[in-house]
TINUNU-593172 format. One line per field, with one value per residue: residue number from 1; x, y, z of N, C-alpha, C in turn. Coordinates in steps of 0.2 Angstrom, whole numbers. Layout:
// TINUNU-593172
num = NUM, ... .
n_c1 = X, ... .
n_c2 = Y, ... .
n_c3 = Z, ... .
ca_c1 = X, ... .
ca_c2 = Y, ... .
ca_c3 = Z, ... .
c_c1 = X, ... .
c_c2 = Y, ... .
c_c3 = Z, ... .
//
This chain:
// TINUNU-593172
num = 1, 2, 3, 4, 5, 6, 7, 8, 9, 10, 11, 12, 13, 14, 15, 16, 17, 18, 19, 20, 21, 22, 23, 24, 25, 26, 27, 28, 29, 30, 31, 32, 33, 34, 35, 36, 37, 38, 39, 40, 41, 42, 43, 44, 45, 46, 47, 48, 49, 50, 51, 52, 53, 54, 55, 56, 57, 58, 59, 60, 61, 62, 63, 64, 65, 66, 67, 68 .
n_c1 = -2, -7, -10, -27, -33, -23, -21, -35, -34, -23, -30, -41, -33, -31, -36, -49, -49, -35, -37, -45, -36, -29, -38, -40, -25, -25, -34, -30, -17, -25, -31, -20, -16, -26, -25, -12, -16, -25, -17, -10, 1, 1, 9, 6, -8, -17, -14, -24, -39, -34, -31, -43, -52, -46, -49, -60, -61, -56, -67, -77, -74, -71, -85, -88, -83, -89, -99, -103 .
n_c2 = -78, -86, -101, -106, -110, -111, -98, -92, -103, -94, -82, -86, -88, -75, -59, -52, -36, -37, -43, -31, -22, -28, -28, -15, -12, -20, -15, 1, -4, -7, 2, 8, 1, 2, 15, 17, 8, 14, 26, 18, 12, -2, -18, -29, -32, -45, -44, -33, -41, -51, -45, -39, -52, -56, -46, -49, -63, -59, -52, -61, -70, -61, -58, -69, -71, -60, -62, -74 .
n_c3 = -65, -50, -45, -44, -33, -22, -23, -15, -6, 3, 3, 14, 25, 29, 39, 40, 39, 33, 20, 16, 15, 6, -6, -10, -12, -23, -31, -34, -42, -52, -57, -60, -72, -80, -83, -90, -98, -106, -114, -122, -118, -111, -112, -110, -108, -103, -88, -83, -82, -76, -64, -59, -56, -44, -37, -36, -29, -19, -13, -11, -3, 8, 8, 15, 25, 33, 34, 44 .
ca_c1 = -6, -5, -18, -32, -35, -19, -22, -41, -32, -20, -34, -45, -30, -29, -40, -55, -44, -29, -41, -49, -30, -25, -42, -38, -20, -27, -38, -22, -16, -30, -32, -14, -15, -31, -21, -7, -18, -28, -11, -6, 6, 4, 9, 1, -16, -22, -15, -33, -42, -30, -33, -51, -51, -42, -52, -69, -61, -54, -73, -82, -68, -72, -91, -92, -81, -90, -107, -104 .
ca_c2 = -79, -93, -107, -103, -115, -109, -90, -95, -105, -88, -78, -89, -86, -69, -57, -45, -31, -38, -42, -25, -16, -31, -25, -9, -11, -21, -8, 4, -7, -8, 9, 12, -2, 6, 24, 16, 5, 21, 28, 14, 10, -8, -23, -36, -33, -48, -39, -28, -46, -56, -42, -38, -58, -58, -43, -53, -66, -55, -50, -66, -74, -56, -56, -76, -72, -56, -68, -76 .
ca_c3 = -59, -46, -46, -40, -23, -18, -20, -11, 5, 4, 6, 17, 30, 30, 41, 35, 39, 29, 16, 14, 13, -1, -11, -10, -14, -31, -34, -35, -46, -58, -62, -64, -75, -85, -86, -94, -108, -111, -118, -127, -114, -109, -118, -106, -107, -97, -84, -80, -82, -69, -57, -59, -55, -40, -33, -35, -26, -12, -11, -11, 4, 14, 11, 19, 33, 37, 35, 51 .
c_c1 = -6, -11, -22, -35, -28, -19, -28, -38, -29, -26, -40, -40, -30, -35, -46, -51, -38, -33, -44, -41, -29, -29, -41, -31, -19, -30, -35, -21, -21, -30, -26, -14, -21, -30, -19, -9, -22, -23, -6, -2, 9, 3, 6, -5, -20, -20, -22, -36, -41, -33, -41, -54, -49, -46, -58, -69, -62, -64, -78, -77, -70, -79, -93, -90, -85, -97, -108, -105 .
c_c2 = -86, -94, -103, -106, -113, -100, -90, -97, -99, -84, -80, -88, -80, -64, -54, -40, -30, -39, -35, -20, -21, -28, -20, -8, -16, -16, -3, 3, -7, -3, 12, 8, 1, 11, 22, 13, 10, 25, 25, 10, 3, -12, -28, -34, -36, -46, -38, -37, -49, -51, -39, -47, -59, -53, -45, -58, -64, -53, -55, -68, -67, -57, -62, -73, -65, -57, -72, -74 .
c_c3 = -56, -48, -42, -35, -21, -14, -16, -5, 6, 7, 11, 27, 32, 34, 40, 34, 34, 22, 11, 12, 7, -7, -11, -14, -24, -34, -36, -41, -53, -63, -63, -73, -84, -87, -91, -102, -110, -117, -122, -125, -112, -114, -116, -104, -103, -91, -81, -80, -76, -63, -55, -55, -50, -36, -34, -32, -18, -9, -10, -5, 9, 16, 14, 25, 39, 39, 41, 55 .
//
């Protein structure tokens, strides 16, 4: 995962709009990733962690900008 002040100004530029399809498209992501550890499948676990972490950011930078 990148630093986290940089994935922060990444998403400090980004729109509410762009925001809400990238959470969304982490979201995807999540639960493919949660199928695949159900079955044994994955080997990189932190994985779910990193992105569950990155869609609570995405959620904290959307719910300021929509605070204004």
């Amino acid at each position: 995962m990148k630093g986290k002040q940089s994935f922060m100004n990444e998403l400090k530029d980004k729109s509410p709009k762009e925001l809400v399809a990238l959470r969304k498209k982490y979201r995807e992501e999540l639960f493919a990733l949660k199928m695949k550890n159900e079955v044994r499948g994955l080997k990189e676990t932190h994985q779910i962690g990193d992105l569950r972490v990155k869609i609570a950011r995405i959620n904290t930078v959307l719910h300021a900008k929509l605070a204004k």
